[in-house]
One Martini backbone bead per residue (centre of mass of N, CA, C, O) as a GRO file, in nm:
protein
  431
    1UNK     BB    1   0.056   0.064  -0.016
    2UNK     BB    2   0.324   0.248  -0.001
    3UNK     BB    3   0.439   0.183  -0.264
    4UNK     BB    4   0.169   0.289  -0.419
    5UNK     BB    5   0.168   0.604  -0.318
    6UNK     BB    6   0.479   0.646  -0.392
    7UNK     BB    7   0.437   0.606  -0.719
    8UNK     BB    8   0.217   0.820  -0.728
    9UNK     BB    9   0.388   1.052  -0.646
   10UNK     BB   10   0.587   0.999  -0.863
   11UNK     BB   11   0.335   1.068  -1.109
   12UNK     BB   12   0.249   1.351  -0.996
   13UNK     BB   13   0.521   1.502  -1.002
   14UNK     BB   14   0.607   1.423  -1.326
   15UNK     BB   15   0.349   1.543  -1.429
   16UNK     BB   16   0.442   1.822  -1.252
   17UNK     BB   17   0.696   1.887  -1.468
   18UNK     BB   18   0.556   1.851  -1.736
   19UNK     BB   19   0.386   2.091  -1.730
   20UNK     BB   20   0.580   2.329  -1.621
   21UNK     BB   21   0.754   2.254  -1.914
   22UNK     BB   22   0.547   2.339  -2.095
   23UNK     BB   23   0.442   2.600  -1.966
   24UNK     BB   24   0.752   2.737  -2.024
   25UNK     BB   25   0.737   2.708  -2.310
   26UNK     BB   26   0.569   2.865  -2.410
   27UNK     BB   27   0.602   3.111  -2.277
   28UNK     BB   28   0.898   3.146  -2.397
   29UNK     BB   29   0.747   3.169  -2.704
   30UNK     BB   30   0.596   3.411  -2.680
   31UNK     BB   31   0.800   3.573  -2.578
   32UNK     BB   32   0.950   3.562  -2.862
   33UNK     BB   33   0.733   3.632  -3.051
   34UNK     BB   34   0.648   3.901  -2.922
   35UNK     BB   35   0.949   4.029  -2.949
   36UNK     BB   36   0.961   4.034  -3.252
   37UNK     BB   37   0.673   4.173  -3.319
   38UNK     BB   38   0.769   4.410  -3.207
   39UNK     BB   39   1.043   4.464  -3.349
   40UNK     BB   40   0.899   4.459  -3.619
   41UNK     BB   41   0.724   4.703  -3.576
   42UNK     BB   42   0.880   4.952  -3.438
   43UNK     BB   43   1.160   4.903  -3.696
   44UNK     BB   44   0.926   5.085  -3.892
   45UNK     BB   45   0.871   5.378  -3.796
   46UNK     BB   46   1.040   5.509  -3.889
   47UNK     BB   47   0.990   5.486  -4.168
   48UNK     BB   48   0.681   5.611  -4.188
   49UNK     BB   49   0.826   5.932  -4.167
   50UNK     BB   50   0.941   5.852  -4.486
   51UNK     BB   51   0.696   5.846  -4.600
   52UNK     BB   52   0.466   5.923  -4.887
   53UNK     BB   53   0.157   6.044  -4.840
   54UNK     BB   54  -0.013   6.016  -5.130
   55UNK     BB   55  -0.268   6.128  -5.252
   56UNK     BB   56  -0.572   5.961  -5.365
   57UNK     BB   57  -0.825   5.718  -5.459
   58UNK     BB   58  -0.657   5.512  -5.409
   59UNK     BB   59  -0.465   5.129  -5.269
   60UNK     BB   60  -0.554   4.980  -5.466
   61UNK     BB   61  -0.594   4.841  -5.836
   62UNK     BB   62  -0.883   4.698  -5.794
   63UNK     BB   63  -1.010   4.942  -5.760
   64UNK     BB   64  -0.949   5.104  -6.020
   65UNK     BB   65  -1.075   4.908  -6.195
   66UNK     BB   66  -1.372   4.958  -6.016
   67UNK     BB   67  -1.392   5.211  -6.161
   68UNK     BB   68  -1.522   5.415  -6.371
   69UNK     BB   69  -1.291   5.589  -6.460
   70UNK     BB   70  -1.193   5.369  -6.594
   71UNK     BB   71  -1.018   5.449  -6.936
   72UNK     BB   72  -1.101   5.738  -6.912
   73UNK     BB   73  -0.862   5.853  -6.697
   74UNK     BB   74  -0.710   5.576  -6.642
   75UNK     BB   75  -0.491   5.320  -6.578
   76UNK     BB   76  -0.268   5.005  -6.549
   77UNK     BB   77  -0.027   4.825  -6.549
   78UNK     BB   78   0.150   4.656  -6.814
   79UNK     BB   79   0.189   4.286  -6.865
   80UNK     BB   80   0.295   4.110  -7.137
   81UNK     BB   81   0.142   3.764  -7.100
   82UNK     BB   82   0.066   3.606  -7.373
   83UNK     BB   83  -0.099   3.380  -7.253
   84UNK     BB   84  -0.337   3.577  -7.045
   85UNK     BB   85  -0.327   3.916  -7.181
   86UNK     BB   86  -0.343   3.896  -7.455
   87UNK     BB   87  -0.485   3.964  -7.805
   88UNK     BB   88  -0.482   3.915  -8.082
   89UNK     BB   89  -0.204   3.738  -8.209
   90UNK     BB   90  -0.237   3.741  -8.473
   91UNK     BB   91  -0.140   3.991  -8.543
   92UNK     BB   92   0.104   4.149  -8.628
   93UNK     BB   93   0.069   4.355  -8.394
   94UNK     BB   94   0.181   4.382  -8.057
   95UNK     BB   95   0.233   4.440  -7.682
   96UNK     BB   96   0.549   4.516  -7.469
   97UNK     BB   97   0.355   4.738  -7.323
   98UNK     BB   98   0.194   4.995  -7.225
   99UNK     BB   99   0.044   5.292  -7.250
  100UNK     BB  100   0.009   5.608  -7.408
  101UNK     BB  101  -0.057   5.936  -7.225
  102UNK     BB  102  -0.136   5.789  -6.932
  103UNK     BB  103  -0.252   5.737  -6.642
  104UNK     BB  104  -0.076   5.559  -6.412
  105UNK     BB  105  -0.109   5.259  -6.192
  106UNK     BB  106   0.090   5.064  -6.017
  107UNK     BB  107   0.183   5.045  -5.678
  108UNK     BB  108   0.148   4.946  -5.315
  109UNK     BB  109   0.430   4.967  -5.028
  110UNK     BB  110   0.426   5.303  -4.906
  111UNK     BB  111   0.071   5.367  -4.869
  112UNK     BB  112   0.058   5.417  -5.161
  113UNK     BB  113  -0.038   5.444  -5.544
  114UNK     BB  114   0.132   5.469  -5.749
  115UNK     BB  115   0.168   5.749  -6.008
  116UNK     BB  116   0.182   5.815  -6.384
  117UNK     BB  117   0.273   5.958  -6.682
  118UNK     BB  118   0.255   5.824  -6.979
  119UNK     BB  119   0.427   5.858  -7.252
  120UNK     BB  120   0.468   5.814  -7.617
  121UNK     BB  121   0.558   5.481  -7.520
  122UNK     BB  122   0.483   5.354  -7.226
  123UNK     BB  123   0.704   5.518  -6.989
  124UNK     BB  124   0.855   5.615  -6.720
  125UNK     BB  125   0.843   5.935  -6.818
  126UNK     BB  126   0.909   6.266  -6.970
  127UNK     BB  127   0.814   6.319  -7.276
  128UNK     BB  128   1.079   6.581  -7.342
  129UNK     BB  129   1.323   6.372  -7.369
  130UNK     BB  130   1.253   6.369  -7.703
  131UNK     BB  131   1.339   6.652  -7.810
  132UNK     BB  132   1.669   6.584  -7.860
  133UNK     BB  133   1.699   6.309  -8.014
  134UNK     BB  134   1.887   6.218  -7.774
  135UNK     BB  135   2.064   5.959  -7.579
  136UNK     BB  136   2.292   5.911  -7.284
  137UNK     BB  137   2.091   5.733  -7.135
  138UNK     BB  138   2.008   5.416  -7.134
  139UNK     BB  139   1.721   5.212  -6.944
  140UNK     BB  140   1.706   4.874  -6.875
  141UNK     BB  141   1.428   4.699  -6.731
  142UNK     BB  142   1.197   4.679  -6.469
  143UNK     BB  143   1.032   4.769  -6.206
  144UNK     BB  144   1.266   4.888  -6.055
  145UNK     BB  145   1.320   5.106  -6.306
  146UNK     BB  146   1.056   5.234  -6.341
  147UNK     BB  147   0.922   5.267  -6.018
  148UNK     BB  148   0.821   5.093  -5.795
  149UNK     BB  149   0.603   5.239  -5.528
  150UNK     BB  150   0.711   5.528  -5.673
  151UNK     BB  151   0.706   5.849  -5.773
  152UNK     BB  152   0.984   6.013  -5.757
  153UNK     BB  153   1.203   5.762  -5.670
  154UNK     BB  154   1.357   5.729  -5.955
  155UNK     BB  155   1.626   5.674  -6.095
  156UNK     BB  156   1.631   5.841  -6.320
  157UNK     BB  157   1.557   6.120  -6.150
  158UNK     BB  158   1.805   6.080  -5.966
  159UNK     BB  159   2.066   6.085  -6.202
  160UNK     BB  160   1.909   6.386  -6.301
  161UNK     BB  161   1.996   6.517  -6.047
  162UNK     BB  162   2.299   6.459  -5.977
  163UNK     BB  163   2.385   6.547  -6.233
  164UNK     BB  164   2.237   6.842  -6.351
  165UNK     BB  165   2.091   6.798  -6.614
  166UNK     BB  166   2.331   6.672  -6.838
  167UNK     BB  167   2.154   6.472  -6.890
  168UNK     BB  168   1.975   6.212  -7.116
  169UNK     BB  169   1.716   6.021  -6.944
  170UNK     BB  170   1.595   5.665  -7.003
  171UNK     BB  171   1.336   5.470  -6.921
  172UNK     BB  172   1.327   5.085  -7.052
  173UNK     BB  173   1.042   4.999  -6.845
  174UNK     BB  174   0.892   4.646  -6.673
  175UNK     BB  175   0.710   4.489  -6.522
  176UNK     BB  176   0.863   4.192  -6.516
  177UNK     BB  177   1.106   4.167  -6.743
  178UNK     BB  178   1.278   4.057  -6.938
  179UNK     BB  179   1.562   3.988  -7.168
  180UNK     BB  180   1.378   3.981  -7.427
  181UNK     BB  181   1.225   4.209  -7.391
  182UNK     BB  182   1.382   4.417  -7.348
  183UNK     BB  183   1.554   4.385  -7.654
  184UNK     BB  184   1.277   4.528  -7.764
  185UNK     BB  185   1.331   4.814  -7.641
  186UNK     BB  186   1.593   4.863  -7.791
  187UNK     BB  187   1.473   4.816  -8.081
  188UNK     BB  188   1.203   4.997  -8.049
  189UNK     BB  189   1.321   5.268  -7.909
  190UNK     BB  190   1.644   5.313  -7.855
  191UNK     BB  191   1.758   5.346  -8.153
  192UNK     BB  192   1.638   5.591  -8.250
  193UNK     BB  193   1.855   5.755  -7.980
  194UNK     BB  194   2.122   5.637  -7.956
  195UNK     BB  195   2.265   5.581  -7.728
  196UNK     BB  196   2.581   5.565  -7.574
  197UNK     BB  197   2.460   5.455  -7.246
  198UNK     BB  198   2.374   5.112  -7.139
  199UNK     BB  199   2.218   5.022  -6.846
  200UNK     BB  200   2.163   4.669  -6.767
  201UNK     BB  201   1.957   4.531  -6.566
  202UNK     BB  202   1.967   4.275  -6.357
  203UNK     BB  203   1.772   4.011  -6.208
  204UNK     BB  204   1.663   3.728  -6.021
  205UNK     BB  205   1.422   3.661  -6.262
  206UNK     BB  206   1.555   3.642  -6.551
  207UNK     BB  207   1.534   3.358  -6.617
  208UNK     BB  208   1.229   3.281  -6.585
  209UNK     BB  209   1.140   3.485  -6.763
  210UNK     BB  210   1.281   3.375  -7.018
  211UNK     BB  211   1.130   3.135  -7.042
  212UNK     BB  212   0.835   3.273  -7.143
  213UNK     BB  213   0.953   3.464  -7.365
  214UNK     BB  214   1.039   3.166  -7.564
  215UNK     BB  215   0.719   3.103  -7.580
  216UNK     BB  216   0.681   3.404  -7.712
  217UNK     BB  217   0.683   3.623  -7.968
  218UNK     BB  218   0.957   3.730  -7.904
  219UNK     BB  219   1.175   3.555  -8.018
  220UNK     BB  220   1.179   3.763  -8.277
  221UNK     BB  221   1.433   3.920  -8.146
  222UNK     BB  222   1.627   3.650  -8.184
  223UNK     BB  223   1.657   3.563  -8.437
  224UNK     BB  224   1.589   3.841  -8.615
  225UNK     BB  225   1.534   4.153  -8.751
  226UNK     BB  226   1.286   4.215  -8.550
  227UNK     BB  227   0.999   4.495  -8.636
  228UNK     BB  228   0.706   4.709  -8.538
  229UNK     BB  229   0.735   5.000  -8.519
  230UNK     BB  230   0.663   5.171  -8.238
  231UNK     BB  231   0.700   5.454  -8.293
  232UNK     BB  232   0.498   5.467  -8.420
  233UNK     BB  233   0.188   5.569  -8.353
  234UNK     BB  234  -0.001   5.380  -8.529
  235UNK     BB  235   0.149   5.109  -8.378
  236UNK     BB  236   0.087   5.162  -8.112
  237UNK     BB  237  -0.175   5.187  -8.113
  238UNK     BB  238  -0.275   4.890  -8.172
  239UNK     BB  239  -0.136   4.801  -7.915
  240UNK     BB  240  -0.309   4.975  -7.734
  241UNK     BB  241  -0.596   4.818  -7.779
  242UNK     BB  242  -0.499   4.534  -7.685
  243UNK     BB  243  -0.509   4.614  -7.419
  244UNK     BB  244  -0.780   4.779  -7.390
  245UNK     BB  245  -0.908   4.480  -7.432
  246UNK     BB  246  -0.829   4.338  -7.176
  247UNK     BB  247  -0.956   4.556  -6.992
  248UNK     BB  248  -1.211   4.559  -7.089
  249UNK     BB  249  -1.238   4.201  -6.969
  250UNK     BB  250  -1.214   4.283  -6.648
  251UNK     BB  251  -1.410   4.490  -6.592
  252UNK     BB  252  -1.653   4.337  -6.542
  253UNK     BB  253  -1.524   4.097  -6.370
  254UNK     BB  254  -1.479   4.324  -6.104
  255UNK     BB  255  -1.817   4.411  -6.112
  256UNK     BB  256  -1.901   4.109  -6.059
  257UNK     BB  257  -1.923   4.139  -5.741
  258UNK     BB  258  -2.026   4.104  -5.493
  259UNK     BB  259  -2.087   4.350  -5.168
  260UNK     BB  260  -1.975   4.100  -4.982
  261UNK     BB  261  -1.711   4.025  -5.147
  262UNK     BB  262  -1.575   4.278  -5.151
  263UNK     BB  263  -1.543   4.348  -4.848
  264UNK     BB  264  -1.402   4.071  -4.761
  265UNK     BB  265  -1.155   4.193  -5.001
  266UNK     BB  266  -1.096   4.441  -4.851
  267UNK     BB  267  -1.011   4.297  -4.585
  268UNK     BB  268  -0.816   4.126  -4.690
  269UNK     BB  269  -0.648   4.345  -4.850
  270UNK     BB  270  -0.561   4.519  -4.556
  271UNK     BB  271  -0.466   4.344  -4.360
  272UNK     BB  272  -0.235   4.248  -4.534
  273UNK     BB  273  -0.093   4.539  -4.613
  274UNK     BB  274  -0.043   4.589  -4.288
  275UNK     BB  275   0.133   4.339  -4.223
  276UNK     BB  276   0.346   4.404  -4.457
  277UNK     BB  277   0.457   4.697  -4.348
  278UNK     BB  278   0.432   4.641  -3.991
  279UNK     BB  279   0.520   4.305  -4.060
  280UNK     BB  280   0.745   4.172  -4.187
  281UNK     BB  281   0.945   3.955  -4.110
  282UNK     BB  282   0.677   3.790  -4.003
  283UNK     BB  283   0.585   3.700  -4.223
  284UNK     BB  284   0.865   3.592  -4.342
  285UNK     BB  285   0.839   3.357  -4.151
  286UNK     BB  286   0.605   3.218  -4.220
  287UNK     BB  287   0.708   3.176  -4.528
  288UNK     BB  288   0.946   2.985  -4.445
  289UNK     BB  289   0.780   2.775  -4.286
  290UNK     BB  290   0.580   2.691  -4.524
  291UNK     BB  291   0.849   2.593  -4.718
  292UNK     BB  292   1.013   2.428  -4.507
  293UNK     BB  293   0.889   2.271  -4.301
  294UNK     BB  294   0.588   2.251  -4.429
  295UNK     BB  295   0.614   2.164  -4.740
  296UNK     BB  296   0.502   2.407  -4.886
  297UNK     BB  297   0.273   2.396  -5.193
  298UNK     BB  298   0.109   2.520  -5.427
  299UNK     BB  299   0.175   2.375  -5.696
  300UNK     BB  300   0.031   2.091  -5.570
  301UNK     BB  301  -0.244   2.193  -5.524
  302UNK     BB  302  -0.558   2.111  -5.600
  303UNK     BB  303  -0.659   2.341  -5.819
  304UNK     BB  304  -0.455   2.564  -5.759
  305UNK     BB  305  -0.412   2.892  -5.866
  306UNK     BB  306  -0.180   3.045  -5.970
  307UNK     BB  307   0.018   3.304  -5.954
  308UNK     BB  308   0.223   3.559  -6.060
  309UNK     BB  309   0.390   3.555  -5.788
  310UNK     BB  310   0.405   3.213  -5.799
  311UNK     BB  311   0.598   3.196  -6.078
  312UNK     BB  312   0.811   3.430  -6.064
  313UNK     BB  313   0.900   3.255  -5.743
  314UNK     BB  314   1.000   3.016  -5.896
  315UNK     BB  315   1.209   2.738  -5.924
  316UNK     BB  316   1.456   2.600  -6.084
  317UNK     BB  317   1.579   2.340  -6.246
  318UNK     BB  318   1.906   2.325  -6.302
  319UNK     BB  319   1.905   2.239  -6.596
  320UNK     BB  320   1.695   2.502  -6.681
  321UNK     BB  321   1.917   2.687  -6.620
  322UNK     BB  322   2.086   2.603  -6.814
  323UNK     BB  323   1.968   2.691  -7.029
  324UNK     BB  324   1.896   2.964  -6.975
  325UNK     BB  325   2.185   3.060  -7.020
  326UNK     BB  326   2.228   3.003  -7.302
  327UNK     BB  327   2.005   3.217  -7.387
  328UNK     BB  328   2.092   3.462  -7.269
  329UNK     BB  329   2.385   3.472  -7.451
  330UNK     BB  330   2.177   3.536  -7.710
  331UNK     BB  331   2.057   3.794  -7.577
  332UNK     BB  332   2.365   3.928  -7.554
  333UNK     BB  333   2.480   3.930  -7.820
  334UNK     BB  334   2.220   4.119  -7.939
  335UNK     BB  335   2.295   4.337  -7.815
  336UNK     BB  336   2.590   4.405  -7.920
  337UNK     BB  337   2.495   4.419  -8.207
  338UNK     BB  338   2.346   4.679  -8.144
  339UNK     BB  339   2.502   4.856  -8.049
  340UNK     BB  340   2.744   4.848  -8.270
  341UNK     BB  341   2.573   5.050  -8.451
  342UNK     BB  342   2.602   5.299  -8.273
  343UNK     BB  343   2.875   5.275  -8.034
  344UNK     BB  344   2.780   5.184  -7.757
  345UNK     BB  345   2.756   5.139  -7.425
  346UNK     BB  346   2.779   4.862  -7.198
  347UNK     BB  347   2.627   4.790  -6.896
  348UNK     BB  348   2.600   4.576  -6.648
  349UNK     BB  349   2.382   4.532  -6.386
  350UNK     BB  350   2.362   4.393  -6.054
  351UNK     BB  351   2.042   4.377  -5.884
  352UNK     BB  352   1.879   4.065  -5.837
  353UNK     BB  353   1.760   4.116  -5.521
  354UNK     BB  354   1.836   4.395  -5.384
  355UNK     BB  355   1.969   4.258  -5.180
  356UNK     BB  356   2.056   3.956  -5.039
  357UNK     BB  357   2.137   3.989  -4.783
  358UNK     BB  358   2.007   4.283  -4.631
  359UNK     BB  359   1.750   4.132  -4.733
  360UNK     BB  360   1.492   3.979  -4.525
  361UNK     BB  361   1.257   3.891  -4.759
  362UNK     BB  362   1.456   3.665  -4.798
  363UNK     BB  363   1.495   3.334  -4.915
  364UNK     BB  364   1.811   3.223  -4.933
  365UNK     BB  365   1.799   2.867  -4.930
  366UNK     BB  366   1.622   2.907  -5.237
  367UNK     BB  367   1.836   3.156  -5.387
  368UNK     BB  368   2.127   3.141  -5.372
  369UNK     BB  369   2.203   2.980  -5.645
  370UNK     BB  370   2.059   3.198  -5.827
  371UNK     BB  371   2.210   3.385  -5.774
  372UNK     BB  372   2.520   3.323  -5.830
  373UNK     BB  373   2.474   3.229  -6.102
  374UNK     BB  374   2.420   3.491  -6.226
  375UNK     BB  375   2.644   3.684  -6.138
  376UNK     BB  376   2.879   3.486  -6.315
  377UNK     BB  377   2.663   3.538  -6.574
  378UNK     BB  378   2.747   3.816  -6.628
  379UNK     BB  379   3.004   3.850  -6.589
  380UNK     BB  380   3.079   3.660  -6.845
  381UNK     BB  381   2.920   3.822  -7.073
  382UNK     BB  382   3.123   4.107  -6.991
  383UNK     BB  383   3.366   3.955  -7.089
  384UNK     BB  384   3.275   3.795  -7.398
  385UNK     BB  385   3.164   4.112  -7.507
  386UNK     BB  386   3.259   4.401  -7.392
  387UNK     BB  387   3.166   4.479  -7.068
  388UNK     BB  388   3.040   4.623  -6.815
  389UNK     BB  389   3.086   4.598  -6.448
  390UNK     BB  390   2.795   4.602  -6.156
  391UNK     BB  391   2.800   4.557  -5.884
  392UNK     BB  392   2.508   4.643  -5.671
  393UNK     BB  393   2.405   4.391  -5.477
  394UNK     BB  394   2.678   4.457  -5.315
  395UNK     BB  395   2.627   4.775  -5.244
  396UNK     BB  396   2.362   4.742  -5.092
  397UNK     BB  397   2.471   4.588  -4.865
  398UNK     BB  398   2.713   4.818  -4.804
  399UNK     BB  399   2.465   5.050  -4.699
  400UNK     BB  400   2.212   4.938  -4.627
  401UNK     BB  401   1.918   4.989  -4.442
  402UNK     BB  402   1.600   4.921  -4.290
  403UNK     BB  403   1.474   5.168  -4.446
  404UNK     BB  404   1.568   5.051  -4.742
  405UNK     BB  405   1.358   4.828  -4.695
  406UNK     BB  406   1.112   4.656  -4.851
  407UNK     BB  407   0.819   4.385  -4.893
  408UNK     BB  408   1.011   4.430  -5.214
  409UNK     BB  409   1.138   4.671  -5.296
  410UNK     BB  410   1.170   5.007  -5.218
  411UNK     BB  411   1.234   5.280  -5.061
  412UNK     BB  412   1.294   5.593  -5.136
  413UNK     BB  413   1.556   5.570  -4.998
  414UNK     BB  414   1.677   5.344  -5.117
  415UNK     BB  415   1.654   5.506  -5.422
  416UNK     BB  416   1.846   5.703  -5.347
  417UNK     BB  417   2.121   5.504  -5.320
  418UNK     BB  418   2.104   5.382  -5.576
  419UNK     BB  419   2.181   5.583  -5.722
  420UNK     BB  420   2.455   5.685  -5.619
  421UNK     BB  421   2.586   5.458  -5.672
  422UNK     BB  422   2.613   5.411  -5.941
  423UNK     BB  423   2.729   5.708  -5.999
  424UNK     BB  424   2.977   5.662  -5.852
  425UNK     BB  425   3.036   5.402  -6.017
  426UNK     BB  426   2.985   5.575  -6.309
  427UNK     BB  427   3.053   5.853  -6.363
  428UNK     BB  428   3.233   5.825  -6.624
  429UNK     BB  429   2.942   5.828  -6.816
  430UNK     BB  430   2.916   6.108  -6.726
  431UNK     BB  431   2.938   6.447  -6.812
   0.00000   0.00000   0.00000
C-alpha cells in the first residue's frame, strides 16, 4: 500500500514537472514570438516618418480596376503575359508594354498607389525626354527600373537630379520584363535615339522570365532583325488597342462582385497590405515557415490557381536553369550586335535581388543557388562581350540600412542610395 502510494506521488510529480515544462515552454516561445513581432513593428516606425502618403483616390490595383472611371480617365500598368492577357495574337502588332499618354496607376507599399503619366510610348518619363532626339543613357531593365511603388524617387529622376540635369535619361522599363523584353525595348524604342550609354540591369528573376518569353511572340527578337516600328504612333495605338481590349475584359468581371463579397475582399486585402507594411520580417518567417518545415507547395495543391506572383518566384530546377544560361547568352550577344550598329557602350549592373544579403525579405536557401549563378553568369557574358560589369547588389548590401528595404522593392529612401550608388560607381559615363 505505501509502495503504492510512493509510486503514485511519483507519478503525480513527474506529471507536474512535465506540466510545469510545457507551461514553461510556451510561455518563453510566446515571450519570444511577441517580442520579435514588437521589434518588428516598432522598427518599423521610423520608415513610416520618410513614407510620402501621398493623396490618392485608390489603395490598391483592384480599387481602380472597379471604378467608373478606369479607361476614361487612366489605366493600370500592364505587363504583357502572352499567355494570359494579350488578345488577338493573330494580328501583324502585339504589345511589348504599358498604354501611352495616360495616367497610370502602378503599386502600392509604401502606403500610396504610386502613380505616373505615361511618355509617347508608354514608360515612365517625362515626354520631353525626346524632344532633343538624342539619348546620353537608356536605362533597360523592369519594375525596379520602371519606379515600382515610388512617385518621384525612380532611378532615372535620381541619376538625372545627381547629374544636375547634364544627361538626357531615359528608362525603357516594366514590370516582369525579362531579357528578352528588354532587348525588344532597345530595338523598339532606344535604336531610334542611338544612346551613347546603355545601363542594363539584371534582376534575380531575369531566368525564369527568360523561360516563359522564349515560349511567346519575343522570341522573333532575337531569330533575326525583328521590328514593329512601334515607335511610329500609328502602330503603338493598335498596341494599345490590345491592352484596352484586355482591360476592357477584366472590367466587367472585376464589377460583378457581389458587395459582400467585394467588402469580405477588401477588408482582407487592408488586413494583408497592413501585415506586409507594419510585421514584415514576421510575414517573412511566416512564409519561410510554410515553405521550408512545412514543405508548403501551392504549385502541387489541388485545383489551386497559381498567382502571377507564385510563377514569377518559383525556382527553376538546375538543368532548366542550365538552358536558361545558354539562351541568356544568345540575347546578350544580340544586345552586343544592337548596340555595335551605333557604337554604344554598354554596362551590364546586377541588381539580382535587390541586396540579396541585406533584405531580410528574401528566403535565402531557396535563392542562393541561382543569385550566385546569375551574378558570375552576367560576370561572364561582360567579360565575352566586352562589356562593363557593376555588383550593384553587393554595394547594397554594405550601403543600405533597414528603412532602405522594404517587402517588395525599394523604400524611397533606398532608391535614392540605389541612384548614388549607380552615379558614384560609374561617374565616368556622365558628361
Amino acid at each position: 500500500m505505501q509502495a503504492n502510494k510512493g509510486n503514485l506521488n511519483k507519478e503525480n510529480t513527474l506529471t507536474k514537472i512535465i506540466y510545469y515544462n510545457i507551461i514553461f515552454l510556451l510561455s518563453f516561445i510566446s515571450i519570444i514570438c511577441l517580442t520579435f513581432i514588437t521589434y518588428d513593428f516598432f522598427s518599423k516606425k521610423h520608415d513610416k516618418s520618410n513614407r510620402h502618403f501621398i493623396k490618392s483616390d485608390f489603395k490598391r490595383i483592384n480599387e481602380a480596376i472597379k471604378d467608373k472611371r478606369f479607361l476614361d480617365e487612366y489605366v493600370v500598368s500592364f505587363y504583357p503575359d502572352y499567355g494570359t492577357n494579350v488578345t488577338n495574337l493573330n494580328e501583324k502588332i502585339f504589345p511589348i508594354n504599358g498604354i501611352s499618354n495616360r495616367k497610370t496607376y502602378f503599386c502600392n507599399e509604401q502606403g500610396y498607389l504610386s502613380n505616373y503619366i505615361s511618355d509617347r510610348y508608354g514608360f515612365n518619363n517625362p515626354d520631353n525626354v525626346y524632344e532633343s532626339k538624342t539619348i546620353d543613357i537608356a536605362l533597360i531593365g523592369d519594375s525596379y527600373v520602371q519606379g515600382a511603388c515610388t512617385n518621384e524617387y525612380t532611378i532615372r529622376n535620381i541619376l538625372t537630379k545627381i547629374s544636375k540635369n547634364q544627361n538626357n535619361i531615359v528608362s525603357f522599363a516594366q514590370g516582369g520584363a525579362g531579357p528578352l523584353l528588354e532587348l525588344a525595348y532597345l530595338k523598339e524604342y532606344a535604336r531610334k535615339y542611338k544612346p551613347k550609354h546603355i545601363f542594363w540591369f539584371w534582376v534575380g528573376n531575369d531566368l525564369r522570365n527568360l523561360q516563359d518569353e522564349i515560349q511567346s511572340p519575343l522570341v522573333n527578337y532575337i531569330k533575326y532583325d525583328f521590328n514593329q516600328q512601334l515607335v511610329l504612333a500609328k502602330n503603338k495605338a493598335i498596341a494599345d488597342e490590345n491592352v484596352m481590349s484586355y482591360f476592357q475584359l477584366i472590367q466587367p468581371e472585376s464589377n460583378s462582385l457581389s458587395s459582400i463579397n467585394s467588402k469580405k475582399a477588401t477588408y482582407k486585402e487592408k488586413l494583408k497590405t497592413f501585415a506586409n507594411l507594419n510585421f514584415p520580417r514576421s510575414i517573412n518567417l511566416i512564409r519561410t515557415i510554410q515553405s521550408q518545415i512545412l514543405n508548403y507547395q501551392v504549385i502541387n495543391k489541388k485545383n489551386k490557381v497559381i498567382t502571377r506572383e507564385e510563377i514569377l518566384t518559383r525556382t527553376l530546377p538546375k538543368k532548366e536553369l542550365d538552358l536558361m544560361k545558354i539562351a541568356a547568352k544568345q540575347v546578350m550577344k544580340e544586345l552586343r550586335t544592337e548596340s555595335e550598329k551605333w557604337g554604344a557602350d554598354v554596362t551590364l549592373i546586377y541588381l539580382g535581388f535587390g541586396g540579396f544579403n541585406s533584405k531580410p525579405y528574401i528566403d535565402k536557401k531557396k535563392y542562393s543557388y541561382s543569385n550566385e549563378l546569375q551574378r558570375n553568369l552576367l560576370k561572364e557574358i561582360a567579360n565575352e562581350n566586352g562589356f562593363s560589369f557593376y555588383d550593384l547588389d553587393k554595394d547594397i548590401d554594405s550601403t543600405f540600412s533597414a528603412k532602405d528595404h522594404i517587402n517588395g522593392h525599394f523604400s524611397d529612401s533606398g532608391y535614392q542610395k540605389v541612384g548614388e550608388l549607380i552615379f558614384d560607381s560609374l561617374e565616368s559615363k556622365f558628361k
